[in-house]
N, C-alpha and C positions, 0 to 999 in steps of 0.2 A: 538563520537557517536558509539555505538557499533550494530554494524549492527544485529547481532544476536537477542541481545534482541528486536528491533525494528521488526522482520520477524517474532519471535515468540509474537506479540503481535499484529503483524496484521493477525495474524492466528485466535489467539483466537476472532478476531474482525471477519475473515470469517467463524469461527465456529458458532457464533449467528446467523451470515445470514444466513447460508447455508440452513437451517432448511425453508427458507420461499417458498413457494412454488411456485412462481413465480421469474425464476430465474435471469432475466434482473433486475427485483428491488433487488433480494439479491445484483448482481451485482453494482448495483448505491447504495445501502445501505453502503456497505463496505467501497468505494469510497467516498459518503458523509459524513461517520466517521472518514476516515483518513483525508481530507480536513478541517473539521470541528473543529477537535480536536487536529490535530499535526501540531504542528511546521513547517515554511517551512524547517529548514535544517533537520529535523524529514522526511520529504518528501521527499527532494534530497537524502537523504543516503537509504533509503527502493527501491526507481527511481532506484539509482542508482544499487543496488545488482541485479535489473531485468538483467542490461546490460553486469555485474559481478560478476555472481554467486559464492559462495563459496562452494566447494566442500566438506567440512571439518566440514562445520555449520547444522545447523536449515535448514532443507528442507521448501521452504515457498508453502503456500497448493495449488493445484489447483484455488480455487474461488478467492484467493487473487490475484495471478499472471493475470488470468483474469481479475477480474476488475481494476489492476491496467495498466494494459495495453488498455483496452477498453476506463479507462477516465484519461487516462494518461498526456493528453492535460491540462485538468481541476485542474490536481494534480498539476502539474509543478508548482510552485512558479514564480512568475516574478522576473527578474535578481533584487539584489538588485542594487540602484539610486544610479550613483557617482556625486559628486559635484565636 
């Protein structure tokens, strides 16, 4: 999973929010496209970079990093089931 392009496409997912003027729902907007739309290990690698940033990459924008940490609980993917 390449963490870059995943940070640069949840950017362009907080650039549509950002514009909305009420910023708790930009917030939950952003959040509910990434939950909606991506993959859970899509989800753990984006999670992940919060905790890991790369020095070298794609700066991820303010609004993302906030709503990814505000409903960061909500993103988490459940462990996957072992049998």
């Amino acid at each position: 999973m390449d963490k870059q392009n995943l940070i640069d496409m949840a950017n362009r997912i907080g650039e549509f929010f950002e514009s909305m003027p009420d910023h708790d729902e930009a917030l939950a907007g952003v959040a509910d496209h990434i939950h909606r739309f991506w993959e859970p290990r899509m989800r753990r690698a984006l999670l992940a970079s919060l905790d890991h940033p790369d020095a070298d990459g794609i700066a991820m924008s303010a609004i993302v990093k906030e709503a990814l940490v505000k409903h960061r609980e909500a993103l988490t993917p459940a462990a996957p089931a072992t049998a």
